[in-house]
N, C-alpha and C positions, 0 to 999 in steps of 0.2 A: 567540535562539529565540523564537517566536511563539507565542500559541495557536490552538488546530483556528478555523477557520474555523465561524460556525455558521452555520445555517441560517435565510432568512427568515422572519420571523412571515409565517403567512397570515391573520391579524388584523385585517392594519394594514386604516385607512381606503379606500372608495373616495376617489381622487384629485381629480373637481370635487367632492366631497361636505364634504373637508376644507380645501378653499381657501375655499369657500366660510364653515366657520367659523370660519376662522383672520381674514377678513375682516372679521366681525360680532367679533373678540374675544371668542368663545365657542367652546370646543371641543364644538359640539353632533353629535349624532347620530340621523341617521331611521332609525326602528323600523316596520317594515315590518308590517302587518296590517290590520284589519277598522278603517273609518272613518278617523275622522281620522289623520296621524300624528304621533307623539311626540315631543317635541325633549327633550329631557337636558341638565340644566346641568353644568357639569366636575365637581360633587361627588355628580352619581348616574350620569354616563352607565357603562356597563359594559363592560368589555375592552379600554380604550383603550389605543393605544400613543403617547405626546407626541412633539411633532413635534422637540424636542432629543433623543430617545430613540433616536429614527429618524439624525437627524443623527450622534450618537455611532457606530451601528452603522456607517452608513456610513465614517466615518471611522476605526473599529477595522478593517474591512475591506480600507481601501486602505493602512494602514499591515501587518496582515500581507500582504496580497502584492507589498507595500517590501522587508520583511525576507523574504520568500520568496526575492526575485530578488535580495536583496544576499546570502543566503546559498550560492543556486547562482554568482552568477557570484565570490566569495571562494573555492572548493570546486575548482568548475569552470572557470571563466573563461565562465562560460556554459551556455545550452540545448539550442546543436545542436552540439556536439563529440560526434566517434564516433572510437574508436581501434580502430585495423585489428588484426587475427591476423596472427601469425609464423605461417610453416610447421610450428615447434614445435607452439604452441599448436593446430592443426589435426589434428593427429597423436594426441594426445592426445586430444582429442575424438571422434575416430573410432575410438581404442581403444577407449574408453569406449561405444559404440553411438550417438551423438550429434554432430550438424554445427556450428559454430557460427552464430547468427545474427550481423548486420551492422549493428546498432546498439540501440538501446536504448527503452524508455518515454520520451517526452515526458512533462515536469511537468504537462501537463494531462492526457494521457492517462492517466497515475497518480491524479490526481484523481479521476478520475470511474470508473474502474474500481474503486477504492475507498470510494465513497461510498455511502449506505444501499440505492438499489436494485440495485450491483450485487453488490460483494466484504462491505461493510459489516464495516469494520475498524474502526466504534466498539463492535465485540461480542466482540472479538478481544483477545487479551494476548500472542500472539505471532504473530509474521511469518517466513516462510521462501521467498528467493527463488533458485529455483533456476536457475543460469545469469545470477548477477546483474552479472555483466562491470566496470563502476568504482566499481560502488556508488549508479549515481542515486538508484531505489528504493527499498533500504533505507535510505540516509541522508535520503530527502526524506521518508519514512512514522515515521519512527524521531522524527524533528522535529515534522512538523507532530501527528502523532498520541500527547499528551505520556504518554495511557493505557497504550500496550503498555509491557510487561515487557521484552521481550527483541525484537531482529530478526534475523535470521541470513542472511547471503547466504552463495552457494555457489556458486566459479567455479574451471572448467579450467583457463581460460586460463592462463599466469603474466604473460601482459603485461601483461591486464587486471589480473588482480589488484595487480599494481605499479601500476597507477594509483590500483586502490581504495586503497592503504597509502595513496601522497600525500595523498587524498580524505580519511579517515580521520585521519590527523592533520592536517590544514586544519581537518575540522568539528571536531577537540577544540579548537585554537586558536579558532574562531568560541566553541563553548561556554563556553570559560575566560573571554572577553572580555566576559560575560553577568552583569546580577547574579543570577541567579536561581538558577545550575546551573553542576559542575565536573568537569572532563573529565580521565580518568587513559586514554592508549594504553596496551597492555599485549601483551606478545608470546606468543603460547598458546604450553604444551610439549606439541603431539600430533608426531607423524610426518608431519604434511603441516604447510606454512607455512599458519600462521594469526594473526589479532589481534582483540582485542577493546576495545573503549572502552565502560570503564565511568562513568559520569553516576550523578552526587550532587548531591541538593539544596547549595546555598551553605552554608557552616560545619558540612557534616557528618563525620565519622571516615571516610577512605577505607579506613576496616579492615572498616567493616559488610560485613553480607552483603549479595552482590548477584548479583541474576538473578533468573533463573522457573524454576519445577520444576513438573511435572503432580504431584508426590507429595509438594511440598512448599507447603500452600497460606501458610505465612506471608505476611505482609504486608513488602514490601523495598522501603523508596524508592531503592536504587540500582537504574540500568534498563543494560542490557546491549547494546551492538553489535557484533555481531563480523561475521567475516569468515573465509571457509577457501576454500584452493587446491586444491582433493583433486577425486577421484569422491565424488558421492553417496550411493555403497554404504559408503563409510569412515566413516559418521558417523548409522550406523543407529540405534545406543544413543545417541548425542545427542537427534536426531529423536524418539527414542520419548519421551525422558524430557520435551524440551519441550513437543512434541505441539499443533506450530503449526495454528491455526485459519484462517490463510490464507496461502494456496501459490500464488505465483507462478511459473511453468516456459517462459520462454523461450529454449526448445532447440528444435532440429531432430532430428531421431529416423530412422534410418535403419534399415527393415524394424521390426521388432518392437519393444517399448518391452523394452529392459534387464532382467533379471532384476531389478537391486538397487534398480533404477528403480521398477519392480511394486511390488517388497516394500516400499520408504518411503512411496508412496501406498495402498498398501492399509491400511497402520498408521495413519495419519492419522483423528484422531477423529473421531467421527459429528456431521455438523452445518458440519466443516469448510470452507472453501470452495476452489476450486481455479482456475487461471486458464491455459490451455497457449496455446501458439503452434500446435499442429495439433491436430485431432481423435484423439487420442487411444483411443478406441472401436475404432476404427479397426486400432489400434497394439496391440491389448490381447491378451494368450497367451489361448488357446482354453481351457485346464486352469482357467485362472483366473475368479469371476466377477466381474464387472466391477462396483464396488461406487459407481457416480455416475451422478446425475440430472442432464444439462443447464439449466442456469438462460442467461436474456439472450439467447436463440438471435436471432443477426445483428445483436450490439449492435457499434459498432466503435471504435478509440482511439488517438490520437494518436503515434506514436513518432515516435524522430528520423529515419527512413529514406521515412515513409509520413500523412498527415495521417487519413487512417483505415483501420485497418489493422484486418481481422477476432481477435480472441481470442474461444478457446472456456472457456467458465464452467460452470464443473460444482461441485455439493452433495455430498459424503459422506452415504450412508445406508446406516440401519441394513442396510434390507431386502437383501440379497441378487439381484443381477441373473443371471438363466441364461443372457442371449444377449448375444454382445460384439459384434455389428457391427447386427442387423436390430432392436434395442430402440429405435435413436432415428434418423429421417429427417433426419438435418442438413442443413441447405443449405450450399453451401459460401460462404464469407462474401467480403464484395465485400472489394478491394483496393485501390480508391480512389485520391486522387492524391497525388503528390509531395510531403513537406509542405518543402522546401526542391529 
């Protein structure tokens, strides 16, 4: 496992400014103001970043996304692998009030849907993705983001989810292989097939506690992946008790969004962020009021079916909405091209 990628200093030098004084053997810098300007020797200039400083990042950067890519293709055998629905699996879906989609978030497109302007899941300590099909998502956010507590993906399918198991004990085998961190698969005992992997720091008691609670703020360095086969409505006392701050929902919604569907998003804490594959607003019971603000309206992201493909991003708040369709003029988001 790696760590979070960070982000670049906006610090660093202008580029002829620092060649230039890597040239002369002085890391000087010009200070911009009235009359002459100022050169600085290396033991007063101010806020520099050294030019090995820069090298390191660099090269911390191209080694995590080394281990990024040796991680998915250990996992996955890859990027663009999509595994189809059974008729089973489609049945169930549309009991449920729900289509299945046709493939999944690209690693980049999780990237960036995740980062500070849009989902900003460095503020977050749990993740819940709903309709998460083999697991991409939550095992590539669960990794690179080493902060969250807990991930939870939530899928219909049972085919897909037979992949997430394989997925699932692949990345405990990648975690065990690690000195850092150690991976126990573990089989839930609810009424729907479920597992969870739990991750411990290196030479810790795998008896600790481990997980995230909204009611219990202890401090628990074991961190929690799980996984379930079910509806969404089956796992409402879960949901509540973790009370994930960002919600990914890659489902197709056929007429109305689901009762049980409603009631897990309207519980969802204030501040929350939310991610759907449709406009939702849209989708929303008329008794209910529609409790999210639109954030990134016509931002778009990478999946394995589409190189930009529209998601709609929405905030949990406090305030109370009274209209569910004429409170927000969405546009409806481009479609873009093929990305394979």
């Amino acid at each position: 496992m790696g760590a979070c990628i960070s982000e670049e200093s906006n610090t660093s030098w202008n580029e002829s400014n620092r060649r230039c004084q890597e040239a002369k053997g002085l890391p000087k810098r010009r200070r911009k103001g009235k009359g002459k300007d100022k050169s600085y020797s290396s033991d007063e200039a101010p806020n520099q970043i050294p030019a090995s400083s820069k090298l390191n990042d660099k090269k911390s950067r191209k080694l995590q996304t080394a281990a990024e890519k040796r991680m998915r293709k250990e996992i996955y055998g890859g990027s663009n692998i999509c595994y189809h629905a059974t008729n089973m699996d489609r049945e169930a879906a549309r009991a449920a009030g729900t289509s299945l989609t046709y493939g999944e978030m690209h690693h980049e497109g999780t990237k960036k849907m995740m980062d500070k302007q849009h989902m900003n899941i460095k503020k977050a300590k749990v993740l819940l993705d709903i309709g998460s099909g083999s697991g991409k998502l939550v095992i590539q956010c669960f990794d690179q983001y080493k902060h969250l507590d807990r991930a939870i993906g939530v899928e219909i399918s049972g085919s897909r989810y037979d992949r997430n198991i394989v997925a699932s004990k692949a990345y405990a085998d990648y975690v065990n292989e690690t000195t850092t961190a150690s991976a126990e698969y573990i089989e839930l005992d609810t009424s729907h097939r479920g597992h969870a992997l739990h991750i411990y720091p290196v030479n810790e008691d795998s008896t600790t506690s481990c997980g995230y609670s909204s009611t219990d703020t202890a401090k628990k360095s074991c961190r929690i992946l799980e996984s379930h086969n079910t509806d969404i409505g089956n796992l409402r006392e879960l949901l509540l008790d973790a009370a994930p701050e960002v919600v990914v929902m890659d489902v197709m919604i056929h007429g109305m969004l689901p009762e049980n569907l409603v009631t897990i998003l309207t519980e969802l804490p204030v501040g929350a962020r939310l991610a759907t594959f449709e406009k939702i607003n849209d989708k929303w019971p008329h008794s209910i009021p529609f409790p999210f603000v639109p954030t990134n309206i016509g931002d778009t992201y990478r999946t394995t079916w589409n190189a930009n493909h529209g998601f709609y991003l929405w905030r949990r708040t406090a305030k109370k909405q009274t209209k569910r369709r004429d409170n927000f003029a969405l546009p409806r988001l481009p479609i873009g091209n093929n990305a394979y």
